[in-house]
Residue, then its C-alpha position, 0 to 999 in steps of 0.5 A: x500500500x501506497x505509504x502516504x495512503x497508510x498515514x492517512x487512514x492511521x490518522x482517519x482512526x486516531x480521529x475516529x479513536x478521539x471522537x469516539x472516547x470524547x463522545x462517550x465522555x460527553x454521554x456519560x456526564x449527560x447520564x450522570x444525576x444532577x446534584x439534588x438543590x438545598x431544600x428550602x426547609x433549612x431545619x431538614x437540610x441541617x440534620x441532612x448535615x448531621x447537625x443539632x437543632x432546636x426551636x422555640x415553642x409558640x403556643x399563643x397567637x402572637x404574630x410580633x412575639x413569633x417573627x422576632x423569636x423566629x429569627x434566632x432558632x432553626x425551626x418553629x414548634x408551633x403548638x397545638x397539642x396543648x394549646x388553644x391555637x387554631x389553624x387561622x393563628x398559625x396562618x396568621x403568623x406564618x403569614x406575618x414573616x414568610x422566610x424567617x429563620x425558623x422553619x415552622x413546624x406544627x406538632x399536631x394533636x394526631x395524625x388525621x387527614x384533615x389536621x396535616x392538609x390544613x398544616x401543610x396548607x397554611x405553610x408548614x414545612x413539617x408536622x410532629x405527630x405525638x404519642x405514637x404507638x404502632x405503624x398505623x398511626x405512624x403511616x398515617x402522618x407521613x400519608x398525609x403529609x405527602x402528595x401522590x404518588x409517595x402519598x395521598x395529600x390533596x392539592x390546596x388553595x391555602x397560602x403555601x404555594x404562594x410562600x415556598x413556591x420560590x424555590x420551584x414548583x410547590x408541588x414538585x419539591x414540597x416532597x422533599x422539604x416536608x419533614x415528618x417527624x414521630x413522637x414516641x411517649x410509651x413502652x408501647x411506642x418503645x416496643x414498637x420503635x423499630x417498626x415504626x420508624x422504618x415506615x417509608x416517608x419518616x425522617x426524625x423519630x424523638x422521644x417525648x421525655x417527659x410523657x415517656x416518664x409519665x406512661x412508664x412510671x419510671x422516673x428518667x434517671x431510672x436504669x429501666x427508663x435509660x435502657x428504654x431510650x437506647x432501645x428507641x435509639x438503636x432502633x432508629x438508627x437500625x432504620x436508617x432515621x434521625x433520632x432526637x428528643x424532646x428535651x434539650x437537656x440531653x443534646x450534651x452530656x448524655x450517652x445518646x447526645x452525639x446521635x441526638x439531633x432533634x429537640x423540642x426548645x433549647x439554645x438560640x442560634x445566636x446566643x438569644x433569649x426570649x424577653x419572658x425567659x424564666x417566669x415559666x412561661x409554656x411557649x417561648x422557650x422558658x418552660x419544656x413540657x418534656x423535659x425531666x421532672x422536677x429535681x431530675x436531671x438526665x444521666 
């Protein structure tokens, strides 16, 4: 074969050769998944990140005492388990200062339909579920928490949409910002810990200290009342969940501290404290109702 004709076909294949491996390179970066945005439920995205967080606890329609508390905590435990708020209370609020610091949470009564759509549909970024005892309440709370097809929320008119729609289609991402977390308060509960949080769609399951205490009878420096905390521990671990308590008295100096990541008041962010801090005051911050009992601290 002619020399000049074998350098041009060698050279035809060393081009051949290059394209055919840049192309493949260009195929595979457009195969490989895009990075998944930060949620704008910065409370979830801080536990995502192994981080602590705690909230304030607002149980009064205050719309000015809220925005200005909001500023300083990783997430709102709006409460209506235990007070007289109603859904037109917290719509207000959430209302009255939109993006805030705090993601606002509601802990809820119980885990039906009409509790959580209201929750979700006013703004809330995520629903706390009490005293729960078995997979059926638990699968409840995160059904309707959730839009199809992970779960069976119905779509609403009410004010979230307009407030998160921002960082894309509500629809299309609430999913994924909603944070539903768990609240186990009885032996039952205990028992039933590992079940319970391996239901598909729960991310944080807590202890409620104090009720926990009450169901048992066991005081909570108790052997019998600490071994039950590290069943719930291990347990959401085993799952794969994020473990938390109510009281913030065990995020340090505790056994289970290092793992415990979700609490129910505690420190500011920026070392702030509420104005009424110290007159026992259920609702910003002064008083926990999960926390130890009088005279008992966590071991």
């Amino acid at each position: 074969m002619n020399p000049q004709k074998i350098i041009l076909r060698n050279a035809a294949l060393g081009t051949a050769v290059v394209l055919a491996v840049c192309g493949l390179a260009v195929a595979q970066q457009a195969a490989a998944p895009a990075a998944k945005p930060k949620l704008y439920n910065t409370a979830k995205q801080k536990l995502l990140d192994g981080k602590q967080v705690f909230s304030f606890t607002q149980s009064k329609a205050d719309p000015a005492a809220y925005c200005e508390a909001a500023k300083h905590y990783d997430y709102t435990w709006f409460e209506m388990q235990h007070s007289t708020l109603e859904f037109k209370d917290v719509e207000a609020m959430i209302a009255a200062c939109p993006k805030v610091e705090a993601t606002p949470m509601i802990r809820l009564p119980d885990a039906q339909e009409w509790h959580i759509q209201h929750a979700t549909d006013i703004g809330a970024l995520g629903v706390i579920i009490p005293t729960v005892d078995d997979v059926d309440r638990t699968r409840e709370g995160v059904k309707w928490a959730k839009y199809p097809p992970f779960g069976r929320r119905s779509a609403g008119s009410g004010q979230a949409m307009s407030i998160w729609g921002f960082a894309g289609p509500y629809r299309q991402t609430i999913n994924d910002n909603m944070l539903v977390t768990i609240m186990i308060e009885t032996p039952t509960g205990v028992a039933n810990a590992f079940d319970i949080a391996s239901v598909p769609g729960v991310d944080v399951v807590i202890i409620g200290n104090n009720d926990l205490s009450s169901f048992s009878g066991y005081k909570q420096t108790d052997d019998k009342y600490q071994a039950m905390m590290q069943k719930v521990h291990d347990d959401v671990l085993r799952a794969g969940k994020i473990f938390g308590q109510a009281s913030a008295l065990y995020a340090k100096g505790n056994v289970l501290s290092s793992d415990s990541k979700f609490f129910q008041n505690g420190p500011s962010n920026d070392g702030w404290v509420p104005p009424n801090a110290g007159r026992g005051g259920r609702g910003r911050g002064a008083f926990n109702p999960n926390a130890p009992p009088p005279g008992e601290t966590p071991q």
